[in-house]
C-alpha positions as protocol buffer text, in pm:
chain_id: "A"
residue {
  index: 1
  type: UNK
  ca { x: -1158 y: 5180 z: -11555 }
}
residue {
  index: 2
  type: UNK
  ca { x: -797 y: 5255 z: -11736 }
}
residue {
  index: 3
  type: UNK
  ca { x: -655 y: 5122 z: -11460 }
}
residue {
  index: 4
  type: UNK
  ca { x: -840 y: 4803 z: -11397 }
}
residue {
  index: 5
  type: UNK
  ca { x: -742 y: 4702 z: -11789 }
}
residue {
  index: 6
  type: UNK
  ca { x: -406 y: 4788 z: -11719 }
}
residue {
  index: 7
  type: UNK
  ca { x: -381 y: 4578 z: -11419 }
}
residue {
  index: 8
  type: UNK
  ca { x: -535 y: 4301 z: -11653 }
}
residue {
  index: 9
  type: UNK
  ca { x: -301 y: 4345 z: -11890 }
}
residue {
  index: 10
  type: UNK
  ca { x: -20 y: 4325 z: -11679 }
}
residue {
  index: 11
  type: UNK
  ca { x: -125 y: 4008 z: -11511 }
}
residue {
  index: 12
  type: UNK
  ca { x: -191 y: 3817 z: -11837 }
}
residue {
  index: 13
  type: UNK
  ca { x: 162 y: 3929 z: -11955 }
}
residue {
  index: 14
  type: UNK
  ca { x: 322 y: 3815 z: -11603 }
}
residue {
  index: 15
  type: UNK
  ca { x: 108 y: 3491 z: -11580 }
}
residue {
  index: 16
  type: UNK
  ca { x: 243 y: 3381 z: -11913 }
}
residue {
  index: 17
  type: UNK
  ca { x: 594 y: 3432 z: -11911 }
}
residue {
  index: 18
  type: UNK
  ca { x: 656 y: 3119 z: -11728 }
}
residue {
  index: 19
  type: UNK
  ca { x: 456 y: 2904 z: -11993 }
}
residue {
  index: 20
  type: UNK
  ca { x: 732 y: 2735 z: -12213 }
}
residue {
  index: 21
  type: UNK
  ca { x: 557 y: 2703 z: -12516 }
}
residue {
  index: 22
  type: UNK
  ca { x: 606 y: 3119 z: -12528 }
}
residue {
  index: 23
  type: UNK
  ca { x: 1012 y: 3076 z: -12504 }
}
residue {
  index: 24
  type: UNK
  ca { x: 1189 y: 3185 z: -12778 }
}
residue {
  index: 25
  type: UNK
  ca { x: 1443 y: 2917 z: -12873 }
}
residue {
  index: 26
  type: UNK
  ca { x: 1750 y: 3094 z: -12715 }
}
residue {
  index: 27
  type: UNK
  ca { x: 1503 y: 3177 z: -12386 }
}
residue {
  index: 28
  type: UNK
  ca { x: 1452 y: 2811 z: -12388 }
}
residue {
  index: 29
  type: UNK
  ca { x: 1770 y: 2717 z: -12412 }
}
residue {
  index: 30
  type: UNK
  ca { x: 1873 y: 3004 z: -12163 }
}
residue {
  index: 31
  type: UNK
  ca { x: 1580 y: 2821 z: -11931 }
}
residue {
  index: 32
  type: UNK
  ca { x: 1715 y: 2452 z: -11990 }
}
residue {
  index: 33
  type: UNK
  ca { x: 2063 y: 2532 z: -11868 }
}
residue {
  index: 34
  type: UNK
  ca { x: 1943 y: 2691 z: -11517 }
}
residue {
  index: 35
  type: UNK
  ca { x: 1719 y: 2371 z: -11506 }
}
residue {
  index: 36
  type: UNK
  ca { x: 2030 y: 2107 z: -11564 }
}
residue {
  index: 37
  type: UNK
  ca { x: 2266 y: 2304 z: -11354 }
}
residue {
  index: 38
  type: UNK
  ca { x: 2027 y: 2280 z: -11084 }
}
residue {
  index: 39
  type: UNK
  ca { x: 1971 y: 1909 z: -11161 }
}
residue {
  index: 40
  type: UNK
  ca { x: 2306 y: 1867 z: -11136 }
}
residue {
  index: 41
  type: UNK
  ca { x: 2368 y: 1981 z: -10819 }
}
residue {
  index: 42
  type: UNK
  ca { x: 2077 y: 1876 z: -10626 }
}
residue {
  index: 43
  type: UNK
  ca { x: 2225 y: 1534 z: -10756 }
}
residue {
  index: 44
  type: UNK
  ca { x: 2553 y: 1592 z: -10640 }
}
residue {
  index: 45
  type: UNK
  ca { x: 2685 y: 1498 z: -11041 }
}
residue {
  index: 46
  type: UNK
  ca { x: 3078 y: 1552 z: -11183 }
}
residue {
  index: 47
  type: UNK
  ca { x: 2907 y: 1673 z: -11471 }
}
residue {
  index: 48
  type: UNK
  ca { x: 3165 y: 1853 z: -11800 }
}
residue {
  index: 49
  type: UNK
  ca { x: 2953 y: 2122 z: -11999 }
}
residue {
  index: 50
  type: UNK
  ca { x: 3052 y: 2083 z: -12432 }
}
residue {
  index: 51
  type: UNK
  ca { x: 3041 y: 2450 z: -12623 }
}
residue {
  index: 52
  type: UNK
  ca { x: 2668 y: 2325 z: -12741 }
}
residue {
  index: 53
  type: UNK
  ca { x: 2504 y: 2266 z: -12392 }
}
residue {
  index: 54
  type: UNK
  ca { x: 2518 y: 1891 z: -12363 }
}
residue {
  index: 55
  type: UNK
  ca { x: 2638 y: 1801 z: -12060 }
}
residue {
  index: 56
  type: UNK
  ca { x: 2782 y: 1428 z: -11951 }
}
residue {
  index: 57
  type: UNK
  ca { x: 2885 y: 1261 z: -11677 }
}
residue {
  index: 58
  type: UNK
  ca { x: 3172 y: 981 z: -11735 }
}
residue {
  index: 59
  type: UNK
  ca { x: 3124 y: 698 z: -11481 }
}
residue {
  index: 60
  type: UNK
  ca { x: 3373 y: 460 z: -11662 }
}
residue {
  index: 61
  type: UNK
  ca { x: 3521 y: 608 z: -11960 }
}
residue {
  index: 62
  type: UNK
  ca { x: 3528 y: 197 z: -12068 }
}
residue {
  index: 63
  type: UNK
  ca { x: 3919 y: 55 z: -12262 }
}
residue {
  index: 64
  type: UNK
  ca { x: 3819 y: 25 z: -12583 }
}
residue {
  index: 65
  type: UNK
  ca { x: 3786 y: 283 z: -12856 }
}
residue {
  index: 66
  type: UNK
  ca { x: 3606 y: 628 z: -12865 }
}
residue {
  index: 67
  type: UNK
  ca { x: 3365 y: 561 z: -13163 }
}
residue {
  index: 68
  type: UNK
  ca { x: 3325 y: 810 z: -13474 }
}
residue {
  index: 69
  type: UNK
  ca { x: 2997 y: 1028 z: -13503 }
}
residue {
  index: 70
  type: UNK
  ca { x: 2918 y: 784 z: -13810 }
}
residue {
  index: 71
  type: UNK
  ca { x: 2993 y: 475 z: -13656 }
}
residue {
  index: 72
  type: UNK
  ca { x: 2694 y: 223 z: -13525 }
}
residue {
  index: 73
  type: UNK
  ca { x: 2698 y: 137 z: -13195 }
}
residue {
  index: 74
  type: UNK
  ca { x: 2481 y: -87 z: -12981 }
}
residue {
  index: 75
  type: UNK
  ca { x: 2411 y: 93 z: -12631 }
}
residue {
  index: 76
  type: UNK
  ca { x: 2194 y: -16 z: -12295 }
}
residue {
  index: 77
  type: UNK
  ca { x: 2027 y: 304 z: -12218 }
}
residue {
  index: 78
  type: UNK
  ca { x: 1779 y: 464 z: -11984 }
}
residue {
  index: 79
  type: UNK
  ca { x: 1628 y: 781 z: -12084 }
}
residue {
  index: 80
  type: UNK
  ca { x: 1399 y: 998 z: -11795 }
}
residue {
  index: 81
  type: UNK
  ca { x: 1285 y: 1378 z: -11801 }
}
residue {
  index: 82
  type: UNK
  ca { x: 1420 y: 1597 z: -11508 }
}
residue {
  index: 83
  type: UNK
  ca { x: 1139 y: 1451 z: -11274 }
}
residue {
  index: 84
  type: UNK
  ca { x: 1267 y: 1114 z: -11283 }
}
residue {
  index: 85
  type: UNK
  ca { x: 974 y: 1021 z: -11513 }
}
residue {
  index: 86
  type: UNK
  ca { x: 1100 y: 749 z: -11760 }
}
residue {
  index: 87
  type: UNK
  ca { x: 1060 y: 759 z: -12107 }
}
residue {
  index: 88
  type: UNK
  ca { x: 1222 y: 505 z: -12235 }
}
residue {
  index: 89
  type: UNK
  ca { x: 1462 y: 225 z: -12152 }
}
residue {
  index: 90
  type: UNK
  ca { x: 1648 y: -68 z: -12384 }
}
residue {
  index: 91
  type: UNK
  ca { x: 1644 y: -409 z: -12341 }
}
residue {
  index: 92
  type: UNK
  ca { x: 1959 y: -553 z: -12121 }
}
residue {
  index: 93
  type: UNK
  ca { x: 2098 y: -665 z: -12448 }
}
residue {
  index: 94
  type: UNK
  ca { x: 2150 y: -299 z: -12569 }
}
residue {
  index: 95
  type: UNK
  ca { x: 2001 y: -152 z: -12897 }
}
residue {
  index: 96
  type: UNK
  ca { x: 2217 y: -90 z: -13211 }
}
residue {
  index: 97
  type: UNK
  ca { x: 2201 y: 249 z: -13421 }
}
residue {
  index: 98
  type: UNK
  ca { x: 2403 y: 479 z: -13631 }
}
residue {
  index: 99
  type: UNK
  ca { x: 2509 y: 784 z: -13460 }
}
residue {
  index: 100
  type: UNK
  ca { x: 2384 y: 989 z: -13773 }
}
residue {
  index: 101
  type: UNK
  ca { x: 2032 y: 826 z: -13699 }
}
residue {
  index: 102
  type: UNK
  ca { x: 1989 y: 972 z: -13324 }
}
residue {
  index: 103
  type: UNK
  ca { x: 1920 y: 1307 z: -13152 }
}
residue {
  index: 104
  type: UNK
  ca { x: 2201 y: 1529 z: -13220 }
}
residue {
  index: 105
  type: UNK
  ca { x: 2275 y: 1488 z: -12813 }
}
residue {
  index: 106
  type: UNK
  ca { x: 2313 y: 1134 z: -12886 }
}
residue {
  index: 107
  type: UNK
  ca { x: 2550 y: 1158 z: -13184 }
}
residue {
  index: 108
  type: UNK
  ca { x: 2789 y: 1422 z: -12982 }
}
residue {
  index: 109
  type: UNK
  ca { x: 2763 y: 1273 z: -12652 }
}
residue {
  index: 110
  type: UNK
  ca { x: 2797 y: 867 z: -12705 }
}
residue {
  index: 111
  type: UNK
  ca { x: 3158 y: 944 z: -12850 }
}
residue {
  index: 112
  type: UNK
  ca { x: 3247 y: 1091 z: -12515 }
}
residue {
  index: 113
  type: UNK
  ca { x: 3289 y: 704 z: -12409 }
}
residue {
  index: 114
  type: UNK
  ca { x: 3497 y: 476 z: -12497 }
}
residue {
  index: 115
  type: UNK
  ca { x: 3349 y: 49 z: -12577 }
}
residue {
  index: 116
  type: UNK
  ca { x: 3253 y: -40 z: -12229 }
}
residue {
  index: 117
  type: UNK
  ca { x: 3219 y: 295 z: -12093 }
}
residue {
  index: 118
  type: UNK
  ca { x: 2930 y: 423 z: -11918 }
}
residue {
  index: 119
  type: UNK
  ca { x: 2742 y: 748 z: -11796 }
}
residue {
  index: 120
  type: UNK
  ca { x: 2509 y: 1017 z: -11814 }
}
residue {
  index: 121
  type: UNK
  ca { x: 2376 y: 1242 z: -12110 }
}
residue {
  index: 122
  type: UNK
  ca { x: 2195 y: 1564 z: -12001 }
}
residue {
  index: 123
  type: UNK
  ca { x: 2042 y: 1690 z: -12332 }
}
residue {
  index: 124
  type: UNK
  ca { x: 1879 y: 2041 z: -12363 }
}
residue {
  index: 125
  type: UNK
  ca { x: 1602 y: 1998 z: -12596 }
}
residue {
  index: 126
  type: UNK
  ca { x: 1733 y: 2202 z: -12839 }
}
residue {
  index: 127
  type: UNK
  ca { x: 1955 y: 1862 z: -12892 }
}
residue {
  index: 128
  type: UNK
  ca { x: 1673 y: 1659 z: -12841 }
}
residue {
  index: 129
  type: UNK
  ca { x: 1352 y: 1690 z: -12956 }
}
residue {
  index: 130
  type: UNK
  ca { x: 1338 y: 2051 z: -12963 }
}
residue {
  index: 131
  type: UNK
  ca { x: 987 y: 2203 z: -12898 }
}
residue {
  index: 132
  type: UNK
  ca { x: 806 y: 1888 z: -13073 }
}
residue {
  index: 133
  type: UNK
  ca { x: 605 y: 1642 z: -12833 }
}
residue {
  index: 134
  type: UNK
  ca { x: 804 y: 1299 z: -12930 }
}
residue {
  index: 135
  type: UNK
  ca { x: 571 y: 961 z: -12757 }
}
residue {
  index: 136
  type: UNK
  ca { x: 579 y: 1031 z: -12353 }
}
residue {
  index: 137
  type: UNK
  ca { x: 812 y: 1337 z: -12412 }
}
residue {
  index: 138
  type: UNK
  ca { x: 650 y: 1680 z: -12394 }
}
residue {
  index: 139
  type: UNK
  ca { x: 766 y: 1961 z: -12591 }
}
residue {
  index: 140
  type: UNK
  ca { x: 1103 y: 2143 z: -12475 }
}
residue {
  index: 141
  type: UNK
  ca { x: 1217 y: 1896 z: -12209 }
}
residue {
  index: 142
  type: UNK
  ca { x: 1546 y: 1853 z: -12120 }
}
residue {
  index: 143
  type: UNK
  ca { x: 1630 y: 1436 z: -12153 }
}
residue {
  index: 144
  type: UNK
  ca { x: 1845 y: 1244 z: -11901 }
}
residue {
  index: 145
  type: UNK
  ca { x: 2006 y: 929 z: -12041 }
}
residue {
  index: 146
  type: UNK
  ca { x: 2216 y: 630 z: -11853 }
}
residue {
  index: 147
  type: UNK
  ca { x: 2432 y: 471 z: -12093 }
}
residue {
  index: 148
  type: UNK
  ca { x: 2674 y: 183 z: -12126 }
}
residue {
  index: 149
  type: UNK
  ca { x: 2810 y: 171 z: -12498 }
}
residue {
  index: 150
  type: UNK
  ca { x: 2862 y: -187 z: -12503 }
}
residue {
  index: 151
  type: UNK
  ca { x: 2977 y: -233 z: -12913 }
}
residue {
  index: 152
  type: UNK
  ca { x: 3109 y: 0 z: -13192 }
}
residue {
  index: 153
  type: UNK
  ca { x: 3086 y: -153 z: -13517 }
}
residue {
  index: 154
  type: UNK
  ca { x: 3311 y: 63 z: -13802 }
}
């Protein structure tokens, strides 16, 4: 009878360590770099890692200036979840913001582009939305953006 609870016991621990919601933050984070290095190489991506886990992908770096965290900017964008799933997507016209008013992935990874530039944001959640359910975006996903930054305005 020991046994049969300790068997139990064991298989409710092992069958819930691969729920997210039970991540600590750092295990999620830990979890959401394994999942965008492996995005990035099953889609064969030239992908630069910054010190806080965003990573980016610089199609066209663009001619004009690199804009400021502060700075508004109007950007074309399509954002998707690691299953291709999309989210969200701007008009063709582009949608203007302050880079103080985005996710934090946003505000460090739009200035990696310069006006006319284009790419690819790969944002762990803990720059995104962190573990908070945000529209069609569950809790802790990693979020894949195309960008163009058409405009900086100073």
């Amino acid at each position: 009878m020991k046994y049969r609870y300790i068997l139990l016991l064991a298989l409710l621990l092992i069958g819930g360590a691969g729920c997210k919601k039970n991540l600590s933050p750092e295990e999620q984070f830990e979890q959401d770099i394994i999942d965008i290095e492996d995005y990035i190489e099953k889609n064969n991506l030239n992908a630069q890692k910054t010190a806080s886990g965003l990573y980016y992908v610089i199609n066209n770096l663009g001619t004009g200036n690199h804009p400021n965290s502060n700075d508004n900017v109007t950007v074309r964008y399509k954002g998707y979840l690691l299953d291709g799933t999309v989210f969200d997507q701007s008009q063709e016209e582009g949608i203007t913001f302050n880079l103080q008013q985005v996710i934090e992935g946003w505000t460090e990874g739009i200035p990696k582009y310069k006006e006319g530039g284009s790419g690819i944001l790969i944002i762990p959640s803990k720059l995104g939305y962190k573990d908070k359910k945000q529209g069609k975006i569950p809790a802790n996903s990693v979020l894949i953006f195309e960008v163009d930054l058409l405009m900086i305005q100073h």
